[in-house]
C-alpha positions in Angstrom: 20.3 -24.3 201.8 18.2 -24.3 198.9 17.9 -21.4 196.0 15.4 -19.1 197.5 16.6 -19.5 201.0 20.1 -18.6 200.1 18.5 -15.5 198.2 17.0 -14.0 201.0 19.9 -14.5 203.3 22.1 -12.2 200.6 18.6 -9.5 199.1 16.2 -9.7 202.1 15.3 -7.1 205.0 13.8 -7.7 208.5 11.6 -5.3 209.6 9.9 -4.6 212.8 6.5 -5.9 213.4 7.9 -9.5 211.7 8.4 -8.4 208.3 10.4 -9.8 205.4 11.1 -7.2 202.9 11.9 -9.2 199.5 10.7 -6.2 197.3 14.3 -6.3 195.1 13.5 -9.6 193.5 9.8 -10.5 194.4 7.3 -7.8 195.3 8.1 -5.1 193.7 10.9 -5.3 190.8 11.3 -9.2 189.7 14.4 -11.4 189.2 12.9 -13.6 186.8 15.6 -15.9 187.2 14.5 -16.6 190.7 10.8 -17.2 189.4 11.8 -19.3 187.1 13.3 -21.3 189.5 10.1 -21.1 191.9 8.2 -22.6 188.7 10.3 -25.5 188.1 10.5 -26.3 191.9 6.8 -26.0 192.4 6.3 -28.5 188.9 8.9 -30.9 190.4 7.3 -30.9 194.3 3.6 -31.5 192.4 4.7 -34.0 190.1 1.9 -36.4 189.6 -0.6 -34.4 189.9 -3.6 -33.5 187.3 -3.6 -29.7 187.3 -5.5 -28.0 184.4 -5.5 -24.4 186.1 -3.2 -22.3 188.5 -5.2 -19.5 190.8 -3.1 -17.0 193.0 -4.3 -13.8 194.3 -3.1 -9.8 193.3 -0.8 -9.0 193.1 2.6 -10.5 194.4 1.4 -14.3 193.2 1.2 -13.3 189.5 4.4 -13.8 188.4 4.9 -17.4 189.9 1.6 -18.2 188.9 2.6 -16.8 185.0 5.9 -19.0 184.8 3.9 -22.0 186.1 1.5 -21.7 183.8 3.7 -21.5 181.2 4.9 -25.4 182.2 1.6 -26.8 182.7 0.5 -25.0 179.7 -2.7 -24.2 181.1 -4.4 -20.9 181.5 -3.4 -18.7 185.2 -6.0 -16.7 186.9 -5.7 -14.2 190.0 -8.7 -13.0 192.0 -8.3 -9.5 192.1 -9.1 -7.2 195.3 -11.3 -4.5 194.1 -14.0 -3.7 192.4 -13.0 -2.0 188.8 -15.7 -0.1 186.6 -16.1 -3.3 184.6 -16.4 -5.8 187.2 -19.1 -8.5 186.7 -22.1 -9.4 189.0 -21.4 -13.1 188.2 -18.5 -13.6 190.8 -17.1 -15.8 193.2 -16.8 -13.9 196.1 -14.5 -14.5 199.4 -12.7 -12.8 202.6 -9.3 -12.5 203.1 -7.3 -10.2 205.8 -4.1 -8.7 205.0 -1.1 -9.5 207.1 0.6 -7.0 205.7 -1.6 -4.1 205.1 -3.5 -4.8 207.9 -7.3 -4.8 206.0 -9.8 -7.0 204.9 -10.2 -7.5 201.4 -13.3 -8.9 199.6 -11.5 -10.8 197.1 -13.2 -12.6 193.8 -12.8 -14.4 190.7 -15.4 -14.1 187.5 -17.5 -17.3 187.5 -16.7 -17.9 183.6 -12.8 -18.4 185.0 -13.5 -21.4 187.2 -15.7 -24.4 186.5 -16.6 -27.7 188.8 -14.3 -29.7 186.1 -11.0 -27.5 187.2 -8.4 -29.2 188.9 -6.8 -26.0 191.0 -2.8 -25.5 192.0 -2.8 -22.3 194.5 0.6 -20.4 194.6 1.1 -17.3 196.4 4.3 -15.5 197.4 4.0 -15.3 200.9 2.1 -17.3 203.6 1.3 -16.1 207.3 -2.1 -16.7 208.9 -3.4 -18.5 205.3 -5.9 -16.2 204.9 -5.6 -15.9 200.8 -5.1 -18.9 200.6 -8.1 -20.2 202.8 -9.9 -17.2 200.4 -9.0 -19.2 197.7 -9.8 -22.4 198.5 -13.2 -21.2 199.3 -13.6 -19.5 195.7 -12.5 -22.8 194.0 -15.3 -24.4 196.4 -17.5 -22.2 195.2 -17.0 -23.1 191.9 -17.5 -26.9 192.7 -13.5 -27.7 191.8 -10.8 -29.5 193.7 -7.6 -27.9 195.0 -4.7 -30.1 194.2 -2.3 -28.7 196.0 -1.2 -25.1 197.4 2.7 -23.8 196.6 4.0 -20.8 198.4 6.8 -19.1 198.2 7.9 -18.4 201.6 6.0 -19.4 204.5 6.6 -17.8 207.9 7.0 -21.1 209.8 6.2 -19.4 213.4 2.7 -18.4 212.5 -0.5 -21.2 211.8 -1.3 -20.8 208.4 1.1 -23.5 207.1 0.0 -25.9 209.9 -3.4 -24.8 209.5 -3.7 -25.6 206.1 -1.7 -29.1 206.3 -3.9 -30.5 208.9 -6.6 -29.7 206.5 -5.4 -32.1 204.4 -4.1 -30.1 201.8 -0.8 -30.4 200.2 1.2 -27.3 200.7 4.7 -27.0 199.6 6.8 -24.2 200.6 10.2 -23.6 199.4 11.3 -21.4 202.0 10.1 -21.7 206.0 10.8 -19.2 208.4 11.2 -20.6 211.8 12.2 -17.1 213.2 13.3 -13.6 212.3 15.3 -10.8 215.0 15.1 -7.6 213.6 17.6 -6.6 216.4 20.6 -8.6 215.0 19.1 -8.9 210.9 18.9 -12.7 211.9 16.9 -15.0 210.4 16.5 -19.1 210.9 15.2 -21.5 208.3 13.3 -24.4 209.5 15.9 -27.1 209.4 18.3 -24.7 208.3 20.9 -22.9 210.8 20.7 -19.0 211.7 22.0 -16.5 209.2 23.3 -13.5 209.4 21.1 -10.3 207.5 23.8 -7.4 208.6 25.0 -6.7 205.4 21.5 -5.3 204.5 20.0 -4.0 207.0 18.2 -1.1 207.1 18.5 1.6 210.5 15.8 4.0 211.3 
């Protein structure tokens, strides 16, 4: 059992409807310890590979996509979701639905930000259907650059993004890989890992 798999078994929540909750150390207050650890990982699993820009979406992906940075020294940059009083005409524009809120979102990055000579690692902190990430393949597309390779956090195994996006051709690492969750008994199997028990945080209605 690897790092982050070990620290959902002891911080996560299943919820109905096929939800993680991870909000105590990734989506809403950060261990930065863990993310740090998410960094080096995703540097070590794309070793080899030219990357001169990382691109995750808002607002979850950020801090992964900060700490990477930091190791490729090279500058990070999330599409954003909405339009703000100062957004720019002179975007790359793309759609990606929600899993978890249950939406579309028009999603885009500022044309100055990416450039046909950008070499793109996508990270993002959760994968299910690979809509972001799809959404931000098709921005870096847009742009004329090449996607190197795509790191997720933690991929929920039992629904077609991740084998979407591999078939594609595209090298995706995730550190963690649901097989299966049961909110009924809090447990949870890792794909090639064995079931774990969630009762000591569980959460009753």
């Amino acid at each position: 059992m690897n790092f982050l798999e070990q620290k959902i078994i002891e911080d996560g929540v299943i919820k109905e409807g096929n939800i993680l909750k991870v909000d105590n150390f990734l989506n809403h207050q950060i261990d930065v310890d863990i993310i740090r650890q998410i960094a080096f990982e995703f540097k070590r699993r794309f070793r080899g590979k030219t990357v001169n820009k990382i691109l995750t979406i808002e607002a979850s992906g950020i801090a992964i996509a900060a700490l990477l940075g930091d190791l490729y020294d090279v500058p990070v940059v999330f599409a954003k979701k909405g339009q703000t009083a100062n957004s720019t005409d002179d975007k790359y524009v793309a759609q990606a639905y929600s899993f978890t809120h249950k939406k579309m979102n028009n999603v885009f990055v500022s044309r100055p930000y990416l450039t046909a000579n950008d070499k793109v690692l996508i990270v993002d902190d959760f994968l299910a259907d690979g809509q972001a990430s799809k959404a931000l393949i098709d921005i870096v597309h847009q742009a004329g650059g090449e996607v190197v390779g795509i790191g997720i956090a933690i991929e929920k195994g039992q629904q077609q993004g991740g084998r979407l996006l591999r078939e594609a051709g595209y090298q995706l690492e995730s550190i963690a890989i649901l097989e299966s969750m049961d909110y009924a008994t809090q447990t949870i199997v890792f794909r090639g890992q064995p079931a774990q028990s969630l009762h000591h945080k569980a959460e009753r209605p």
